[in-house]
Backbone as JSON Lines, residues from 0, in Angstrom:
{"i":0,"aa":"X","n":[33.54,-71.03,14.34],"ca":[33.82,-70.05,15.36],"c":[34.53,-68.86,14.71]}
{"i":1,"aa":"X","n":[34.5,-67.76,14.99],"ca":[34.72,-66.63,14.74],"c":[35.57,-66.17,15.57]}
{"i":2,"aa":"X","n":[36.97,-65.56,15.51],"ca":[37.94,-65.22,16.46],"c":[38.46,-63.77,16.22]}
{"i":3,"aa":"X","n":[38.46,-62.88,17.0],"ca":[39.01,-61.68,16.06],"c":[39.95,-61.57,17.1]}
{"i":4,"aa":"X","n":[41.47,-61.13,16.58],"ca":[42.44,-60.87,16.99],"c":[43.25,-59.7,16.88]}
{"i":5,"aa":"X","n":[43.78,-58.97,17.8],"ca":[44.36,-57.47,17.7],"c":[45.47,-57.93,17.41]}
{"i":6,"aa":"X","n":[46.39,-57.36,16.55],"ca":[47.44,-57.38,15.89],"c":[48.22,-56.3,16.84]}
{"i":7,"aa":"X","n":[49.14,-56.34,17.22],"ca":[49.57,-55.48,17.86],"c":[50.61,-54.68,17.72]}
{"i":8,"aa":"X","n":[51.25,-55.36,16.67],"ca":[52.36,-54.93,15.36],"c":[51.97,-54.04,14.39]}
{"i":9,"aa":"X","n":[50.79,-54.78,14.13],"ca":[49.88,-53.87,12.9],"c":[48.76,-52.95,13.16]}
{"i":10,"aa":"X","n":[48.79,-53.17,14.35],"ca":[47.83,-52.28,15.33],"c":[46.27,-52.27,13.86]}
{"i":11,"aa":"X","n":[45.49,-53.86,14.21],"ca":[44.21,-53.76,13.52],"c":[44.04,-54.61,13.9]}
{"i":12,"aa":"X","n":[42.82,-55.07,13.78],"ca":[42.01,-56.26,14.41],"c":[41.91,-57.03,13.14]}
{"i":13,"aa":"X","n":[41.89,-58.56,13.48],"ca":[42.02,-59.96,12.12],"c":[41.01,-60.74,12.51]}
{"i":14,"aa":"X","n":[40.48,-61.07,11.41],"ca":[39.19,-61.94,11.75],"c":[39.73,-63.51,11.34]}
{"i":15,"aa":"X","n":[39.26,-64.65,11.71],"ca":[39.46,-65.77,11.57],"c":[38.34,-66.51,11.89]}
{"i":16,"aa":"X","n":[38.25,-67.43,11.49],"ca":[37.11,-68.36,11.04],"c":[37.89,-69.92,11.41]}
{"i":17,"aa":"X","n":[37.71,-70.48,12.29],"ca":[38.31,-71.67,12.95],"c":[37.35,-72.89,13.61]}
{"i":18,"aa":"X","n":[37.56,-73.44,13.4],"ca":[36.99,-75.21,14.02],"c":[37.5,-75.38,15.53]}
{"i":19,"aa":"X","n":[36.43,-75.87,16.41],"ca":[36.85,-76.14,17.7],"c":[38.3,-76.9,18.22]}
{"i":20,"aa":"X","n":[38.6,-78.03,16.81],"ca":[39.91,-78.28,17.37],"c":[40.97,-77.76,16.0]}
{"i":21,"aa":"X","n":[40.5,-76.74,15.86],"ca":[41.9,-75.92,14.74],"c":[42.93,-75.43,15.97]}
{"i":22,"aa":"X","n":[44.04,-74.72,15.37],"ca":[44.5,-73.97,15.88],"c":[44.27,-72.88,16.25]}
{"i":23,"aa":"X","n":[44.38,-72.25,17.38],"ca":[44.64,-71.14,17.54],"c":[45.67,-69.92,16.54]}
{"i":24,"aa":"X","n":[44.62,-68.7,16.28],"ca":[45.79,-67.86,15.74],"c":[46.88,-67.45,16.74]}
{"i":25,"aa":"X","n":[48.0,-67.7,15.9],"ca":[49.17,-66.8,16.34],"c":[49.66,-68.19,17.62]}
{"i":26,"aa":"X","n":[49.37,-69.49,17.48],"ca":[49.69,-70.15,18.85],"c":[50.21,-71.17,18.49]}
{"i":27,"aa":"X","n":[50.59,-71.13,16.8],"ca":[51.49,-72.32,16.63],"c":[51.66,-74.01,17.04]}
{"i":28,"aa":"X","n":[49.88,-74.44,16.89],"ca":[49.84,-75.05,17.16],"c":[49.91,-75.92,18.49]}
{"i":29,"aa":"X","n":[49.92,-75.14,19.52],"ca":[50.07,-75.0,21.21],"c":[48.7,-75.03,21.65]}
{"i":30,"aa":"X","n":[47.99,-74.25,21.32],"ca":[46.88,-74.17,22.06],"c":[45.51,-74.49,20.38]}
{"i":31,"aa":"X","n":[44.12,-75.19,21.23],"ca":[43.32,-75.32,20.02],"c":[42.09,-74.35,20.5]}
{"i":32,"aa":"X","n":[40.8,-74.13,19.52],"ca":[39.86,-72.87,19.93],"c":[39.67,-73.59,20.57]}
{"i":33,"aa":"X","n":[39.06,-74.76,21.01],"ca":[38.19,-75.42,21.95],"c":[38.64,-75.01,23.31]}
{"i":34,"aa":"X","n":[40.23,-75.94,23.59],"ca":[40.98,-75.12,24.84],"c":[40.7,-73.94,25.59]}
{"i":35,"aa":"X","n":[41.07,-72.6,24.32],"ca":[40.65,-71.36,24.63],"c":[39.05,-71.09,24.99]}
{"i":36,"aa":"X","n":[38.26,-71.41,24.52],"ca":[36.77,-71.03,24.14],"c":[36.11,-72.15,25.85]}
{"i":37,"aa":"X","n":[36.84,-72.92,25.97],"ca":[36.72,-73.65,27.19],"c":[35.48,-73.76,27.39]}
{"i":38,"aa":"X","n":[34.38,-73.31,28.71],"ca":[32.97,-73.62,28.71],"c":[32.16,-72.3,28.23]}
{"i":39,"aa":"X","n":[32.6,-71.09,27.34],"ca":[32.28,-70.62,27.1],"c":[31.35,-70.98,26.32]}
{"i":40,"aa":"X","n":[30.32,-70.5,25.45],"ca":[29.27,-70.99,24.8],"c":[29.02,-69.81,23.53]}
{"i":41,"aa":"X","n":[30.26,-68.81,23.59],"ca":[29.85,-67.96,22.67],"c":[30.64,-68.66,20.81]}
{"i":42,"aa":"X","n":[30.14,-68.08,20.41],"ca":[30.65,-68.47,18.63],"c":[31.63,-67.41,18.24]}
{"i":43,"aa":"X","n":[31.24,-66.37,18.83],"ca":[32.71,-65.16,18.67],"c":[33.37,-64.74,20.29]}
{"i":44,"aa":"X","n":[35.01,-64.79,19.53],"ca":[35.7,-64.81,21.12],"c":[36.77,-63.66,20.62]}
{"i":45,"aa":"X","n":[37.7,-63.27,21.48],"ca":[38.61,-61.91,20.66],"c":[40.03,-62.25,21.51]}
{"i":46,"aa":"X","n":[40.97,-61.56,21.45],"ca":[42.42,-61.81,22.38],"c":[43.38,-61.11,21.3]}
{"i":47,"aa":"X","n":[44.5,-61.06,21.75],"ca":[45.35,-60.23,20.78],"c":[46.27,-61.17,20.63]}
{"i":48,"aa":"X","n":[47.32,-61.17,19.51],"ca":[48.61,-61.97,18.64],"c":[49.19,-61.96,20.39]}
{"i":49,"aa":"X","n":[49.9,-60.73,20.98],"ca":[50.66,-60.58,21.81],"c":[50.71,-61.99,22.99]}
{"i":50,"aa":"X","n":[48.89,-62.06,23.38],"ca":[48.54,-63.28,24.46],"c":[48.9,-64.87,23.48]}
{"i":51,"aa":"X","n":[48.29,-64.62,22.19],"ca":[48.8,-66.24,22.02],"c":[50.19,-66.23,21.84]}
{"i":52,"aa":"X","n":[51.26,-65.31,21.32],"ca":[52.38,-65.84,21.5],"c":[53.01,-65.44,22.91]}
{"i":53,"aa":"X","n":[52.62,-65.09,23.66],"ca":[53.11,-65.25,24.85],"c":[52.35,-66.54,25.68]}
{"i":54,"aa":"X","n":[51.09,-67.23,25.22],"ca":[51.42,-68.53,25.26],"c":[51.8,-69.19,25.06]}
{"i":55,"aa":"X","n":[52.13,-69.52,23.65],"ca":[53.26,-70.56,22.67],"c":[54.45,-70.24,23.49]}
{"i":56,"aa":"X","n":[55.48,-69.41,23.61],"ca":[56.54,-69.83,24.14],"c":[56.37,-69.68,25.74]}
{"i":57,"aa":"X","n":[55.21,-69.94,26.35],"ca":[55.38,-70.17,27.63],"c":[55.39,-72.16,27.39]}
{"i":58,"aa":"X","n":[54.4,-72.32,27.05],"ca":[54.18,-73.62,26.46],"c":[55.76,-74.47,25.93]}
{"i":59,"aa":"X","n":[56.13,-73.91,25.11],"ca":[57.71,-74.03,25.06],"c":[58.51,-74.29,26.15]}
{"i":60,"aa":"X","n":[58.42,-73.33,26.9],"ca":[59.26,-73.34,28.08],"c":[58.96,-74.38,28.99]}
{"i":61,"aa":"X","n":[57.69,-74.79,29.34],"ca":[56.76,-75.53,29.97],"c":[57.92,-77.08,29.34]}
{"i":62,"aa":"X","n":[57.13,-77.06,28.25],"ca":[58.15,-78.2,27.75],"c":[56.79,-79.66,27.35]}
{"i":63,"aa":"X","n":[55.97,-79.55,27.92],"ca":[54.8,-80.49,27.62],"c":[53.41,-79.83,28.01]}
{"i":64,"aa":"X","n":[52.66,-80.44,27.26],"ca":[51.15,-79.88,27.57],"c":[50.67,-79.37,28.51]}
{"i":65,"aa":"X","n":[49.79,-78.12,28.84],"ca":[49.38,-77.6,30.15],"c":[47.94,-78.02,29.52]}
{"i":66,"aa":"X","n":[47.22,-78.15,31.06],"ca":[45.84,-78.14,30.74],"c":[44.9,-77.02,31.29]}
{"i":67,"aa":"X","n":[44.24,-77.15,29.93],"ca":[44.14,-75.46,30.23],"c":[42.32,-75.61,30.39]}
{"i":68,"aa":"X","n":[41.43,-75.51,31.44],"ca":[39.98,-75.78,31.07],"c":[38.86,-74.53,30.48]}
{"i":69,"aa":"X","n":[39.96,-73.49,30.7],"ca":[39.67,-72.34,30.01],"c":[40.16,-71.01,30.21]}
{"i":70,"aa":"X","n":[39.85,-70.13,29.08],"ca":[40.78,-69.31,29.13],"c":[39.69,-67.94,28.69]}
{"i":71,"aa":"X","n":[38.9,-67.89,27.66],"ca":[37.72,-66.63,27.25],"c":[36.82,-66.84,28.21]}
{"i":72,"aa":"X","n":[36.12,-66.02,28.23],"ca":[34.68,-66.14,29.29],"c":[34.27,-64.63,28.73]}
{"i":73,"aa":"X","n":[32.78,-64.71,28.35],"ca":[31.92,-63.43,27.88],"c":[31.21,-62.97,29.22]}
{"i":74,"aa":"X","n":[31.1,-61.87,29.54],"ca":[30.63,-61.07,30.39],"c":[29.0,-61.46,30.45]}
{"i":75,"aa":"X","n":[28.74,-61.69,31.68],"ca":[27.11,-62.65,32.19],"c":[27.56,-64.12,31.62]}
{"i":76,"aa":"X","n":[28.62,-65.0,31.62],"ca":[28.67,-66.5,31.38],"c":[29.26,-66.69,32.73]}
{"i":77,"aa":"X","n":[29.71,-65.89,33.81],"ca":[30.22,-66.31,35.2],"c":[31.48,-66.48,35.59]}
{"i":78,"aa":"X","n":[31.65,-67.04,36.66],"ca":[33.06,-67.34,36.77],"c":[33.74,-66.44,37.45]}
{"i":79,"aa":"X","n":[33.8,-65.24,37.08],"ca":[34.64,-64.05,37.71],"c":[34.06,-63.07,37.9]}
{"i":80,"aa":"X","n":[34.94,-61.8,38.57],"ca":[34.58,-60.35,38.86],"c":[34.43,-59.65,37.4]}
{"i":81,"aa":"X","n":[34.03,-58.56,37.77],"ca":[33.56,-57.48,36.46],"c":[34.28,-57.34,35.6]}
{"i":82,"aa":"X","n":[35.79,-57.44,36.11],"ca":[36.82,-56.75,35.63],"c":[37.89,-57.91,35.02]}
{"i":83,"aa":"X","n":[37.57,-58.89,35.03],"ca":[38.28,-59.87,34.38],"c":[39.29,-60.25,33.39]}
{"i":84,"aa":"X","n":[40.27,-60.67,33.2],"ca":[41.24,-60.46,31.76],"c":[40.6,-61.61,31.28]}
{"i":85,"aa":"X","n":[39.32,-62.66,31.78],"ca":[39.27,-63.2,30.95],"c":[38.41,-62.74,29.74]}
{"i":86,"aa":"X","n":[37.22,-61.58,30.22],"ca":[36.74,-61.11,29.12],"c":[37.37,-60.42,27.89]}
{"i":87,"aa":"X","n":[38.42,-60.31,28.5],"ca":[39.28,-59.72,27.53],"c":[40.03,-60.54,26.12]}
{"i":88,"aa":"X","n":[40.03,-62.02,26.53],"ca":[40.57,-63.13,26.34],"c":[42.37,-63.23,26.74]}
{"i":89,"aa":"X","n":[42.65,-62.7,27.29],"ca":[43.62,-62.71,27.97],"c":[44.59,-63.49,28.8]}
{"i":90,"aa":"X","n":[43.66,-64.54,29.26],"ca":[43.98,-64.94,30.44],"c":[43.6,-66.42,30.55]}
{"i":91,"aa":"X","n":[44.28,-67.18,31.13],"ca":[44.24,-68.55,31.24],"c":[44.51,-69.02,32.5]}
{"i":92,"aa":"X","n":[43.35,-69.94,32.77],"ca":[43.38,-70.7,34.34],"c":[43.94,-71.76,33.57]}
{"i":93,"aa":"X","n":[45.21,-72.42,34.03],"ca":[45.58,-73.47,34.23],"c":[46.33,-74.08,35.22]}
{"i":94,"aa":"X","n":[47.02,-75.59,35.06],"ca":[48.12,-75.99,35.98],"c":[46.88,-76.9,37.24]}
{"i":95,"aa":"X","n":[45.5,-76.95,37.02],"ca":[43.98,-77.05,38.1],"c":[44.41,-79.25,38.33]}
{"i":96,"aa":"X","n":[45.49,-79.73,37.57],"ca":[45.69,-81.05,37.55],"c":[46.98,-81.34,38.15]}
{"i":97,"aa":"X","n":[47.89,-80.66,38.52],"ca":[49.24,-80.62,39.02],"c":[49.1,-80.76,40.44]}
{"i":98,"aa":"X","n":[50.07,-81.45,41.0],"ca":[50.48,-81.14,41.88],"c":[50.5,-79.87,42.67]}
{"i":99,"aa":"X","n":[50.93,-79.51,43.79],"ca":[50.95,-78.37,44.58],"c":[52.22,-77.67,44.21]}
{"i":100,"aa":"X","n":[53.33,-78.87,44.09],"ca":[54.8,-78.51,43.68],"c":[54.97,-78.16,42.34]}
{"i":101,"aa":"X","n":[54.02,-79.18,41.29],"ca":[53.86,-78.53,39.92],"c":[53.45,-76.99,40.2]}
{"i":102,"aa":"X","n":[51.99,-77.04,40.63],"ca":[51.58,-75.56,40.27],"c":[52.68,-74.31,40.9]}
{"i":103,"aa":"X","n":[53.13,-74.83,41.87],"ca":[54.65,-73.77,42.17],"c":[55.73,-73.88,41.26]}
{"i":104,"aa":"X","n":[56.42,-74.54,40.62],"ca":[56.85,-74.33,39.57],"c":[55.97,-73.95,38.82]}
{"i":105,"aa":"X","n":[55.27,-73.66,37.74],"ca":[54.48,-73.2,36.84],"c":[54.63,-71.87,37.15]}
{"i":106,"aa":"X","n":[54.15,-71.3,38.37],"ca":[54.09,-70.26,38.83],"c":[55.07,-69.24,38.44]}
{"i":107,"aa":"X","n":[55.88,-69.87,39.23],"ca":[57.88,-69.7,39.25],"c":[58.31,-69.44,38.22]}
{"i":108,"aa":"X","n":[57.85,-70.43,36.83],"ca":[58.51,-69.96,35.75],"c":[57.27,-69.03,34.9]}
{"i":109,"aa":"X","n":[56.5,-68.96,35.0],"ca":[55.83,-67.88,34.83],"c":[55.96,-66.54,35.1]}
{"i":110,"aa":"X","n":[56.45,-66.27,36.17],"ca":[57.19,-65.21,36.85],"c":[57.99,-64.89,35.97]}
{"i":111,"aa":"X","n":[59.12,-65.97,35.93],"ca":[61.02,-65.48,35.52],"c":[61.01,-65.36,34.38]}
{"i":112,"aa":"X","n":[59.64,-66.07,33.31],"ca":[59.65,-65.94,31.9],"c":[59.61,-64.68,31.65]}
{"i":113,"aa":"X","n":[59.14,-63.5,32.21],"ca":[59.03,-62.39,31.22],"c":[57.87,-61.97,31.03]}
{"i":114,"aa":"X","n":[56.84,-63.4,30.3],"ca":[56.45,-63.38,28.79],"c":[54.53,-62.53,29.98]}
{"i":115,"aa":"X","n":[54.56,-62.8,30.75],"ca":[53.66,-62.15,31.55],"c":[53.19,-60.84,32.04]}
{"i":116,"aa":"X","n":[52.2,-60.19,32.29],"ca":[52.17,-58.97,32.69],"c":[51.53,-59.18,34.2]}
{"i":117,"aa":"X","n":[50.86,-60.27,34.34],"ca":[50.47,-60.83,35.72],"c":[50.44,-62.21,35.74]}
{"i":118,"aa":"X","n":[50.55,-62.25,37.32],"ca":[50.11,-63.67,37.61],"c":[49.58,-63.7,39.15]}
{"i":119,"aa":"X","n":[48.46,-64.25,38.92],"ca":[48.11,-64.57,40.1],"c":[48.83,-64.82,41.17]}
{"i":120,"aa":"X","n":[48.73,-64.34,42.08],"ca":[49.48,-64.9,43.64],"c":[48.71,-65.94,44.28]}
{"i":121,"aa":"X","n":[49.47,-66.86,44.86],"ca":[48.77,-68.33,45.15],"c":[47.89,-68.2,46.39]}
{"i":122,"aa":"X","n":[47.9,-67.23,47.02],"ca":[46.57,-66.85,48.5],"c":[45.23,-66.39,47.41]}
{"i":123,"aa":"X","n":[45.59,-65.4,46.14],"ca":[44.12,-65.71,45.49],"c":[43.53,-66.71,44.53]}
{"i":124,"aa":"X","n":[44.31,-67.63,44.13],"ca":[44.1,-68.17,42.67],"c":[45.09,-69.87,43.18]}
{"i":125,"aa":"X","n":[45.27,-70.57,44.49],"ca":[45.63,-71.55,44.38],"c":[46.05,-72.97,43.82]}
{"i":126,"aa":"X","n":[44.87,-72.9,42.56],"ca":[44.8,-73.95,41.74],"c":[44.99,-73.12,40.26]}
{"i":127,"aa":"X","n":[45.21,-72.14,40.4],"ca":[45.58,-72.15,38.83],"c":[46.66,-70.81,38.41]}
{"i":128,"aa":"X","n":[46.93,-70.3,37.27],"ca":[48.52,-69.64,36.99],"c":[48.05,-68.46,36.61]}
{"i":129,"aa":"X","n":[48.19,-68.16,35.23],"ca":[48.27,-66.87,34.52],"c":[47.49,-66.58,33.67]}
């Protein structure tokens, strides 16, 4: 798999070359491509340093595994509107195995973390977070 990643420090794009259950760049071992790449079907996927480490220490904070069934999606593979952060690779449906009270916490600390620029509100996106 082929991953290219925006550096956002270094303001350039990084190419990487990864195995379905490698790591993710920049995710410290938190998240694997497979996770990310979820039912996508493409061999090249993109996202910036900024999203995986603002997953890793959400993940942190979390404190144990989220399940994540996907997170990239290529434009004509479905799933969403036009405008999607997941084409962007941005964006992660998870929390779809929790409780009602889990996924409100998740939510909650998703919110207070910071580490977010959105999150779904639970009247559109019920079963899943950020």
């Amino acid at each position: 798999m082929t991953i290219l990643v925006y550096d956002i420090r270094e303001h350039r794009m990084e190419r990487f070359e990864r195995g379905l259950r490698d790591a993710m760049p920049y995710a410290n071992e938190t998240l694997r491509v497979g996770e990310f790449r979820g039912s996508s079907r493409s061999e090249l996927m993109w996202t910036t340093s900024a999203t995986m480490e603002s997953w890793t220490a959400f993940r942190r904070l979390w404190g144990r595994p989220i399940y994540l069934p996907y997170a990239f999606k290529r434009v004509g593979e479905g799933g969403h509107g036009q405008q999607s952060q997941h084409y962007a690779g941005t964006s992660f449906d998870c929390a779809q195995n929790l409780t009602t009270a889990g996924q409100a916490h998740m939510r909650q600390l998703a919110r207070a973390s910071g580490l977010w620029t959105y999150v779904e509100p639970v009247y559109l996106t019920p079963t899943w977070e950020v």
